[in-house]
The first five atom37 places (N, CA, C, CB, O) and aatype in JSON, in Angstrom:
{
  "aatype": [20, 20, 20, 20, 20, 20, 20, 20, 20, 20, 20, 20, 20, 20, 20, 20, 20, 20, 20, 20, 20, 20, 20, 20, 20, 20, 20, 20, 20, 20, 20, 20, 20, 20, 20, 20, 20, 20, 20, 20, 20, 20, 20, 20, 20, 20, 20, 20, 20, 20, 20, 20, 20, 20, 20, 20, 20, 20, 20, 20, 20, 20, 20, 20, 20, 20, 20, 20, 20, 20, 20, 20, 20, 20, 20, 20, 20, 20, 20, 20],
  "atom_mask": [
    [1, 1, 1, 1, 1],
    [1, 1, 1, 1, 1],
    [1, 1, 1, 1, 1],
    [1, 1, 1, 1, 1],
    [1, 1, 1, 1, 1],
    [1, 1, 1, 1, 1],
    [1, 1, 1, 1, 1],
    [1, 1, 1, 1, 1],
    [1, 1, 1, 1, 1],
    [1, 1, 1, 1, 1],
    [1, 1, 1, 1, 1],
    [1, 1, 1, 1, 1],
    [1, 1, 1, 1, 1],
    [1, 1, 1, 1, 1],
    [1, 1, 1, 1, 1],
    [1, 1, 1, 1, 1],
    [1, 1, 1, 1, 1],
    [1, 1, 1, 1, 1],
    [1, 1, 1, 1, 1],
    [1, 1, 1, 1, 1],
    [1, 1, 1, 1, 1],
    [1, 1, 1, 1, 1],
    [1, 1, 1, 1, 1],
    [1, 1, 1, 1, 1],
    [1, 1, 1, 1, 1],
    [1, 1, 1, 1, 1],
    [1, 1, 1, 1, 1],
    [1, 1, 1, 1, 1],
    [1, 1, 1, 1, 1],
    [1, 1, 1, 1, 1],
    [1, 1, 1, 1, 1],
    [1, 1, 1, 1, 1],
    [1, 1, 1, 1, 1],
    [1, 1, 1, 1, 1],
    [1, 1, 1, 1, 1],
    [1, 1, 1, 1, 1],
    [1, 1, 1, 1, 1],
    [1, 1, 1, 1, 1],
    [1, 1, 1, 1, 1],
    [1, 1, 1, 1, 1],
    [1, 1, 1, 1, 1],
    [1, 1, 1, 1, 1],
    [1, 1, 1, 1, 1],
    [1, 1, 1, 1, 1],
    [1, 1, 1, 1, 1],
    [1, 1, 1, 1, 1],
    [1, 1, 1, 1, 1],
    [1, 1, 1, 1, 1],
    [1, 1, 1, 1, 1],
    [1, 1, 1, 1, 1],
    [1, 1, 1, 1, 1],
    [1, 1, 1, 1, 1],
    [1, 1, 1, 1, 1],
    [1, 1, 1, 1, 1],
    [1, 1, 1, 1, 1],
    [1, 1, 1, 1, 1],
    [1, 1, 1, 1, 1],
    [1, 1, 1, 1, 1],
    [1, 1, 1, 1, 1],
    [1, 1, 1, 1, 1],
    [1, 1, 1, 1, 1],
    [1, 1, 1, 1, 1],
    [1, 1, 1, 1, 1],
    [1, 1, 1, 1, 1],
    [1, 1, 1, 1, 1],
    [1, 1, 1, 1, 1],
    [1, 1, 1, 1, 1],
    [1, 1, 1, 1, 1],
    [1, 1, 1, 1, 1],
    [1, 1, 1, 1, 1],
    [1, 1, 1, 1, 1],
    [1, 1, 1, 1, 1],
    [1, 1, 1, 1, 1],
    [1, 1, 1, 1, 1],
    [1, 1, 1, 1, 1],
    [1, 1, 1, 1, 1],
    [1, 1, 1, 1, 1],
    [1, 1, 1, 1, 1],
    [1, 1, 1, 1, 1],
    [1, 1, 1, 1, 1]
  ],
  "atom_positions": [
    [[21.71, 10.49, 13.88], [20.69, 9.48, 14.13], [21.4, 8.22, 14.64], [19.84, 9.2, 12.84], [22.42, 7.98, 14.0]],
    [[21.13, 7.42, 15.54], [21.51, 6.44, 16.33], [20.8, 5.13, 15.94], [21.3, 6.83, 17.68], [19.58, 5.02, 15.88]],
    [[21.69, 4.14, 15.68], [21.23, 2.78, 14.7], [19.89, 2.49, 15.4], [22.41, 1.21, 14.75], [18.95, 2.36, 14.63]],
    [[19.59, 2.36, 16.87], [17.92, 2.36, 17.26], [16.98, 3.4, 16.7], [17.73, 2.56, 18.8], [15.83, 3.06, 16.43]],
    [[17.35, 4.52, 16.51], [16.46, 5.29, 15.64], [16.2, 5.11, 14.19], [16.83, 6.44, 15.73], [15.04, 5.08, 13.77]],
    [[17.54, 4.96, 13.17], [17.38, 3.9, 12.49], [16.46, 3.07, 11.89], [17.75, 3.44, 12.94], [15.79, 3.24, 10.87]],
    [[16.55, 1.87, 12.93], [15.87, 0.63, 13.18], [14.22, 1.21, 13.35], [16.58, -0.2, 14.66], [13.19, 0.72, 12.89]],
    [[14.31, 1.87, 13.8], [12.7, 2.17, 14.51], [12.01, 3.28, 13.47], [12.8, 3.01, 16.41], [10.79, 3.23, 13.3]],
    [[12.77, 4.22, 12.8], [12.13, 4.88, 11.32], [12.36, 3.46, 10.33], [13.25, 6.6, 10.57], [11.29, 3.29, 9.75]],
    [[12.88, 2.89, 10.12], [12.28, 1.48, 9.3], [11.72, 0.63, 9.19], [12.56, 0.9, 9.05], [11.53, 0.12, 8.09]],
    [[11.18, 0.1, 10.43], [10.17, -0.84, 10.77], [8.83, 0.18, 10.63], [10.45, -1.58, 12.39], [7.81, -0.22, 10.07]],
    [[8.93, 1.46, 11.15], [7.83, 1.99, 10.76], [6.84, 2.53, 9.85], [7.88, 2.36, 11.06], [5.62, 2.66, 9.78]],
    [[8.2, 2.87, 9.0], [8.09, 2.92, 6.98], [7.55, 1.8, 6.71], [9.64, 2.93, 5.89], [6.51, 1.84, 6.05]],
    [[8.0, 0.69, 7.07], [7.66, -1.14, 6.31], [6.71, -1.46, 6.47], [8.28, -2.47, 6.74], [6.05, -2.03, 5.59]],
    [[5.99, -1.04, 8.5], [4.47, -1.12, 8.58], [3.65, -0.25, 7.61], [4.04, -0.75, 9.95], [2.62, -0.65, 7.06]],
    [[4.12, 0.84, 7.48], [3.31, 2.05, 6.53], [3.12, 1.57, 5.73], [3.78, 3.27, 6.07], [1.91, 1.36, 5.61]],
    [[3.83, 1.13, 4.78], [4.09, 0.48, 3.51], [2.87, -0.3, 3.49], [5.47, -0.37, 3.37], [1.83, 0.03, 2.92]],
    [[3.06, -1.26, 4.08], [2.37, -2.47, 4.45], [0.53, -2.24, 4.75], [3.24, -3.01, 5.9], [-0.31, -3.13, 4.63]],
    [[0.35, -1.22, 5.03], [-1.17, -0.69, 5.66], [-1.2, 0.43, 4.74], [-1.31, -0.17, 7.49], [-2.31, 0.96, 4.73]],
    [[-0.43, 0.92, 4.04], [-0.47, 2.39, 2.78], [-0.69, 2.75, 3.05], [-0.87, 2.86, 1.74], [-1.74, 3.15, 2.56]],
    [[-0.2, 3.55, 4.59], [-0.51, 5.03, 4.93], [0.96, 5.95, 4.52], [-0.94, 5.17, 6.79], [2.12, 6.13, 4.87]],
    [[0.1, 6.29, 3.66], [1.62, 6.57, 2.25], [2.11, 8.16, 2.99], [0.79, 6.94, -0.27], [3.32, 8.41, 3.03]],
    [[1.33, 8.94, 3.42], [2.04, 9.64, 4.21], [3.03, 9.62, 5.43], [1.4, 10.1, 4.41], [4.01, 10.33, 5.62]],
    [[2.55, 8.68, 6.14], [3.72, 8.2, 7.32], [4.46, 7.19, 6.61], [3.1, 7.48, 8.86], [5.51, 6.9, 7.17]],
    [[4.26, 6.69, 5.75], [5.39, 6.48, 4.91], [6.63, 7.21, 4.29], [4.93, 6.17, 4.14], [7.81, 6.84, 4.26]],
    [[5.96, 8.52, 3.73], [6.83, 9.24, 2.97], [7.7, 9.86, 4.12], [6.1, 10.27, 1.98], [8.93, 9.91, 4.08]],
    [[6.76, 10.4, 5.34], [7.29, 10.9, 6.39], [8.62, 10.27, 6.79], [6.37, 10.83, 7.34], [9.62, 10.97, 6.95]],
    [[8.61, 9.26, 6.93], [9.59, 8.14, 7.86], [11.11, 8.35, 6.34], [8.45, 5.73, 8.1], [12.17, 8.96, 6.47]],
    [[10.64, 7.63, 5.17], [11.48, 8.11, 4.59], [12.36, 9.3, 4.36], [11.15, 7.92, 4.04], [13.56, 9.24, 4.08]],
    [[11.56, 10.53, 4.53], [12.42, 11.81, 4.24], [13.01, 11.69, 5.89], [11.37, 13.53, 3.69], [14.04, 12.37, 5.87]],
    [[12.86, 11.21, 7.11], [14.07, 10.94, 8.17], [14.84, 10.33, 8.01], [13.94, 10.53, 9.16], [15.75, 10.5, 8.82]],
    [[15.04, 9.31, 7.01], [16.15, 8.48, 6.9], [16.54, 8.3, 5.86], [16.07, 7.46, 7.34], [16.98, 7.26, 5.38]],
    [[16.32, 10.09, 5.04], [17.1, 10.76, 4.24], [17.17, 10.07, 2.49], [18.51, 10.75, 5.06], [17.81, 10.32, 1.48]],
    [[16.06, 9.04, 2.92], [15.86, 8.31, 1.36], [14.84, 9.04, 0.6], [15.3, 6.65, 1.4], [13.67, 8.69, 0.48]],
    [[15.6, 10.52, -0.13], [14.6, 10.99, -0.78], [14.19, 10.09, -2.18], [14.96, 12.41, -1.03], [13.07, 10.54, -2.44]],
    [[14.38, 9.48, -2.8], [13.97, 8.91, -3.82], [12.55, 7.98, -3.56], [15.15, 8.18, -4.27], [11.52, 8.11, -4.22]],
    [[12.73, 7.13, -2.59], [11.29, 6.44, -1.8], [10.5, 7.96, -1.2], [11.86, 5.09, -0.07], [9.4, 8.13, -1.71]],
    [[10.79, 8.69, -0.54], [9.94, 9.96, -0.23], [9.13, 10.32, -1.52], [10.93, 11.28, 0.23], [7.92, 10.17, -1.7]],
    [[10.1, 10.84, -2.42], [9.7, 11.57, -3.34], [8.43, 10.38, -4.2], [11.17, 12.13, -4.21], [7.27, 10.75, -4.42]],
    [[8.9, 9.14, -4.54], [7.87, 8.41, -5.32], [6.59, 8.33, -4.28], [8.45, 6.82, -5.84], [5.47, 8.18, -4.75]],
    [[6.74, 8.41, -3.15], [5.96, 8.3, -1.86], [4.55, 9.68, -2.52], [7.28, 8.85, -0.06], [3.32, 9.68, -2.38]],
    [[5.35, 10.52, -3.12], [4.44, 11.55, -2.9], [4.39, 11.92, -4.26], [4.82, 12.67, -1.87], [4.04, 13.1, -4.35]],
    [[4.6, 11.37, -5.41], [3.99, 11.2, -6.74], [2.65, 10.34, -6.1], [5.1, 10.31, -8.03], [1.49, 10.74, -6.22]],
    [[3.0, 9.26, -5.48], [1.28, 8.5, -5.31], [0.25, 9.18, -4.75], [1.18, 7.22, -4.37], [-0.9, 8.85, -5.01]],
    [[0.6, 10.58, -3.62], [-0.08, 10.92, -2.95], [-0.57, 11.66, -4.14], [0.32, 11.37, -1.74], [-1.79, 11.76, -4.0]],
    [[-0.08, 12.36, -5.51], [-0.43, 12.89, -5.99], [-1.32, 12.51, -7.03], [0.28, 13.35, -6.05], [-2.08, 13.4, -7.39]],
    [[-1.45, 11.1, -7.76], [-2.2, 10.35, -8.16], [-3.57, 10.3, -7.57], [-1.61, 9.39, -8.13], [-4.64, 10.53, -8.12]],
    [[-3.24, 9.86, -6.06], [-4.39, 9.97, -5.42], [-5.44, 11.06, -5.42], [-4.07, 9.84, -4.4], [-6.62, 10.98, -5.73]],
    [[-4.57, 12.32, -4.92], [-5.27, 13.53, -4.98], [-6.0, 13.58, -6.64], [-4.11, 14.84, -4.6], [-7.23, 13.66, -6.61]],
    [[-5.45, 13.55, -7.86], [-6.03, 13.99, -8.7], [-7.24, 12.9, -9.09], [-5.06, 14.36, -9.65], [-8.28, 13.23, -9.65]],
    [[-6.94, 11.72, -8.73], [-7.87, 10.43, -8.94], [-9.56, 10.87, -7.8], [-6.68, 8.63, -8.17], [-10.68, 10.42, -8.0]],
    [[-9.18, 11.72, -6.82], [-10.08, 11.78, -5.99], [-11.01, 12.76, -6.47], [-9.59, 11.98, -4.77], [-12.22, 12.52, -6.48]],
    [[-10.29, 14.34, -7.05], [-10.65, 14.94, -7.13], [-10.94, 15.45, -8.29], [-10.32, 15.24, -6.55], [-11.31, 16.61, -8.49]],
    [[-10.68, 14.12, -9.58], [-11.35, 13.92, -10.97], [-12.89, 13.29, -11.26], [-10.41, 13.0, -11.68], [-13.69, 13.41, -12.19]],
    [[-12.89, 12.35, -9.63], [-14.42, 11.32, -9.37], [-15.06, 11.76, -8.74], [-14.48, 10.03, -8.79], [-16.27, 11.73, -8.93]],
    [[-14.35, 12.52, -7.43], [-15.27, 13.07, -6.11], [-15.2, 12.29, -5.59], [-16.59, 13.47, -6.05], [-15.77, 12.67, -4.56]],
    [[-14.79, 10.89, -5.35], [-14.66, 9.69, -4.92], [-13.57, 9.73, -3.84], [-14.41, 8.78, -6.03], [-12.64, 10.51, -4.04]],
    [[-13.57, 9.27, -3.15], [-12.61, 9.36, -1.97], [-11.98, 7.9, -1.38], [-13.44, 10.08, -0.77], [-11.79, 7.55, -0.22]],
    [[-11.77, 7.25, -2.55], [-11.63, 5.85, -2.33], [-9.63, 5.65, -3.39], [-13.51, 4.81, -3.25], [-9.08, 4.68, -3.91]],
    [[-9.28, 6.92, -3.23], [-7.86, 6.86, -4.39], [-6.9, 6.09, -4.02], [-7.03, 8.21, -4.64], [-5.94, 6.05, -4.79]],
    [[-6.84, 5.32, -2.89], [-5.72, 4.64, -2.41], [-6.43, 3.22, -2.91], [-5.29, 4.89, -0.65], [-5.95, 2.29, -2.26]],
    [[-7.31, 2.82, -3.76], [-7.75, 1.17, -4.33], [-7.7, 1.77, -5.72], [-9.56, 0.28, -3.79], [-7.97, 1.05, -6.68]],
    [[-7.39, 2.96, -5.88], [-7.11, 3.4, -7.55], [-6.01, 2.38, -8.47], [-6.32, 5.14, -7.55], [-4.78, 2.47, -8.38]],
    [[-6.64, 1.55, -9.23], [-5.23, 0.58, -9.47], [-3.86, 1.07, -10.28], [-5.71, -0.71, -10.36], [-2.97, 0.22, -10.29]],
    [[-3.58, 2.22, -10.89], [-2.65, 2.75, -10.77], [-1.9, 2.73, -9.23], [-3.0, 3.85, -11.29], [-1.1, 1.85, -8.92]],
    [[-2.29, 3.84, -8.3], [-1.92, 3.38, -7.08], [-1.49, 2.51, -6.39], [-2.37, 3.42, -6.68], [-0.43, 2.65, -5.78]],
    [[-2.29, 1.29, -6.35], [-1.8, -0.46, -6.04], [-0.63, -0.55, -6.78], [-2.93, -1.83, -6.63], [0.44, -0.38, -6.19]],
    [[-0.65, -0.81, -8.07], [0.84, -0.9, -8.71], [1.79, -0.53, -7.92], [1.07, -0.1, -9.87], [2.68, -1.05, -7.25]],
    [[1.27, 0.81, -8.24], [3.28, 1.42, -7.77], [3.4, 1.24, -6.05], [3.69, 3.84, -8.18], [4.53, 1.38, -5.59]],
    [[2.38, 0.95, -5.15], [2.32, 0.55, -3.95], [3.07, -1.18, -4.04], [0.64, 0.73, -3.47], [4.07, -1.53, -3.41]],
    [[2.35, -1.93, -4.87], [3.1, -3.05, -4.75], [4.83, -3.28, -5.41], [2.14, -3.97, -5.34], [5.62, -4.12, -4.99]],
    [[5.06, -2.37, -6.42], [6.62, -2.12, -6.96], [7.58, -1.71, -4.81], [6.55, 0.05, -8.66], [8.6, -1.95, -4.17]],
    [[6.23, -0.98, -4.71], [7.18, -0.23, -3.12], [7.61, -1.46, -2.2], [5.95, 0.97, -1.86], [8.73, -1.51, -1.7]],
    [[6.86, -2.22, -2.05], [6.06, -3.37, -1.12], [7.31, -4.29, -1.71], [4.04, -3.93, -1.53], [8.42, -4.36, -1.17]],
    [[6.99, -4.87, -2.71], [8.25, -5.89, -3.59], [9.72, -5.3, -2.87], [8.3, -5.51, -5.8], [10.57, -6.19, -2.9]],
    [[10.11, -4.36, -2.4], [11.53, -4.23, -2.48], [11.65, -4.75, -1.3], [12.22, -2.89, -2.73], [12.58, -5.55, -1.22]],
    [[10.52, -4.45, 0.45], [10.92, -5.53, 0.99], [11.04, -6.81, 1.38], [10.92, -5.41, 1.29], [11.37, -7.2, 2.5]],
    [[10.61, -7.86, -0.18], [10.76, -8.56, 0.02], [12.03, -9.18, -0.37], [9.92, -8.8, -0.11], [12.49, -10.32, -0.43]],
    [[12.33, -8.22, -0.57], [14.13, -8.78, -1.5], [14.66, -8.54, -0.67], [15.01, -8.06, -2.9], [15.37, -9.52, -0.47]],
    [[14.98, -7.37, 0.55], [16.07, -7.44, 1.03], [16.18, -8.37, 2.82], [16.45, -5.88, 0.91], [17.26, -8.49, 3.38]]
  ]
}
């Protein structure tokens, strides 16, 4: 992978992040081999799924469990 590719799977994770489209999130992460952000990436997706499909509700990404660990994700880039 070439530091512009890089650069360009991280800005795109950060927008993801940023708009919680937690799948092109997780996506972007498992390219730039950060399975630990992937993997928590897709504990939320899994929250979601069971939050959706405990209500029938299709609203699991404002599930405030969810928000949490979305904003723990969110917080790291503001540190670095």
């Amino acid at each position: 992978m070439t530091n512009e590719t890089e650069a360009n799977w991280k800005t795109l994770a950060k927008i993801a992040v940023e708009t919680q489209n937690i799948s092109v999130a997780e996506h972007c992460y498992a390219a730039l081999g950060d399975v630990s952000k992937a993997r928590y990436l897709r504990k939320i997706m899994r929250i979601i799924e069971n939050y959706e499909k405990e209500t029938g509700r299709n609203d699991g990404i404002s599930y405030y469990k969810v928000q949490a660990k979305m904003a723990v994700l969110e917080k790291q880039f503001h540190r670095a």
